[in-house]
Steps between C-alpha positions, in 0.01 A plus 500: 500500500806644610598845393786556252824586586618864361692334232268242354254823485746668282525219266107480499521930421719380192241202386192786536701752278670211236064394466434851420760614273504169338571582053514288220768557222294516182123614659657805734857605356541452140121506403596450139722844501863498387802711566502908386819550348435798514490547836769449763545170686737491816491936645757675502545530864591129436695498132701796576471553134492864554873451624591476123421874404613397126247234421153628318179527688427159249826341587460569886125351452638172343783429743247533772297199293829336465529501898149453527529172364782420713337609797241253433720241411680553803139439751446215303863364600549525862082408554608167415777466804216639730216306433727199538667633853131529624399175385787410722392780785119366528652170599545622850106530493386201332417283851444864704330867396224357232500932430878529471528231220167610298691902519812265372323334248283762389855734448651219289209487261510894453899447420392220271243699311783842529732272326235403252468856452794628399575223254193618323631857540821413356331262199277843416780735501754288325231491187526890481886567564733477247696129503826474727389592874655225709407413894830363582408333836358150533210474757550196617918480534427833663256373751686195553815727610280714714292189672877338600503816757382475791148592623553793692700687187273375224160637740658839539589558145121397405390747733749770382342401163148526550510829707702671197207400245259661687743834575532500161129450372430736766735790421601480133202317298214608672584855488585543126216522261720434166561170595351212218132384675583120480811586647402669793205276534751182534662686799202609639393113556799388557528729848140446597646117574910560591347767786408157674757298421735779670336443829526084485891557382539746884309274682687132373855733517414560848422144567791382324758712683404408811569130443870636414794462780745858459715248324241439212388788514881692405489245155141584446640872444815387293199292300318799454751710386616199213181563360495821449814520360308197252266743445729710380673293306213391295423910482815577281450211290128625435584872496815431202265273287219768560770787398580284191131434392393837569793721261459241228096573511555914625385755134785683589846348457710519798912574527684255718529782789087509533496098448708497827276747656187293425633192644611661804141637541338217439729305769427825716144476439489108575706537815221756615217321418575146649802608781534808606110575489421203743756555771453850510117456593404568821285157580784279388734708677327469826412138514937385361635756754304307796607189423846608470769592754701811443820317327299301297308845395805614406659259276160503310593868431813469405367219254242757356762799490610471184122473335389799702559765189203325357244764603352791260673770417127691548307249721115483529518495898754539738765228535512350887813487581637110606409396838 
């Protein structure tokens, strides 16, 4: 038997670990427990609800449910563009690396079973909200838009993705004890599985960029920078319907100058969490900036610039600074 080659052992390291961190939705999450309302959902090191010194410590605590739900709504969404791109990725493996496709396969089922997750997330917190919370995206016109990119651009911004949940389990959820049990617990499974998935995403970006001529490569980057500023788009319709839905539901009544201010920190807030957050971490930073030359580098920047207020005003760790 011939020994395997450095990267077919890091796709078996990923099978070992997916076998033994391997969860089922109802048996190891939700184990018949529902939602605290009375406890926070999303931290505040990721709802910058603190931001908004006039809401109540109650009003503060249901805005971060509000974006809680949204935050789940919004995993749900873009795992349905990546389990299809790596249907399409394990392709390159079906007739070659037996380990490659099973690590392939394997991470499609987790997104599958993620996806299955959060619609059960959303059906359990919809039943306890008050009526009128809207998730304005649709999953699949959304993934379809994203999948007509090219493979380069749609492989970085999964990995930009899936290295944010974990920062964010990591330094934000973890951490805070007031956080609703189920809530946490969701997260917690949900990064046990994404910390693998981050390692296929580097190791098929890799692959794919070396296919690329410079040529390809200079749209890939003009690709990758249309989907962020997608992202963003579908952020400001989210964070206005979330506003909306949120000082309709708020006990205190809100004047039009602190309606503004909550939409703008909810947009804020949404910006951090699934932009700002993800290009400022260190992994993702390391592994774009490679593949990159320095012009290209640049006009990625200059894309992000105007996005790049979207940090806490009081953050949890030190901000790296863009590469």
């Amino acid at each position: 038997m011939q020994p395997q080659s450095a990267s077919t052992s890091r796709y078996a390291r990923v099978i070992e670990v997916s076998k033994r961190v391997r969860w089922e939705i109802e048996r190891d999450v939700i184990r018949g427990r529902r939602f605290d309302f009375g406890k926070t959902f999303l931290p505040s090191g990721l709802s910058l609800v603190n931001e908004l010194p006039f809401l109540t410590n109650a009003d503060k605590r249901l805005l971060s449910q509000v974006q809680g739900r949204t935050y789940a709504n919004i995993f749900g969404l873009v795992e349905r563009f990546i389990g299809a791109k790596m249907l399409e990725v394990s392709r390159d493996h079906w007739l070659g690396d037996q380990t490659a496709l099973e690590a392939l396969v394997r991470f499609t089922d987790e997104e599958l079973k993620h996806q299955e997750l959060f619609r059960r997330i959303e059906t359990m917190i919809g039943a306890d909200m008050p009526p009128g919370y809207v998730a304005t995206p649709d999953p699949n016109a959304v993934a379809s838009a994203v999948l007509g990119k090219c493979t380069w651009a749609v492989l970085a911004l999964t990995l930009d993705i899936e290295l944010f949940t974990q920062a964010h389990y990591r330094a934000s959820m973890e951490p805070d004890g007031n956080l609703s049990e189920l809530w946490k617990d969701v997260f917690l499974f949900h990064w046990k599985e994404e910390s693998q998935h981050a390692i296929l995403d580097e190791i098929e970006l890799v692959k794919e960029d070396a296919k690329l001529t410079p040529a390809e490569r200079d749209t890939a980057v003009d690709d990758l920078i249309d989907l962020v500023g997608a992202v963003d788009g579908i952020l400001q319709a989210q964070a206005a319907s979330d506003a909306r839905y949120f000082t309709a539901i708020a006990s205190a009544r809100l004047d039009e100058a602190q309606q503004a201010r909550v939409h703008a920190g909810v947009l804020k807030a949404y910006r951090w969490q699934y932009i700002v957050s993800g290009v400022m971490e260190p992994r993702f930073q390391k592994v774009l900036f490679s593949l990159v030359d320095e012009a290209q580098g640049a006009r990625i920047q200059n894309a992000l610039a105007p996005l790049t207020y979207a940090v806490p005003d009081q953050p949890e760790v030190p901000l790296p600074l863009a590469a």
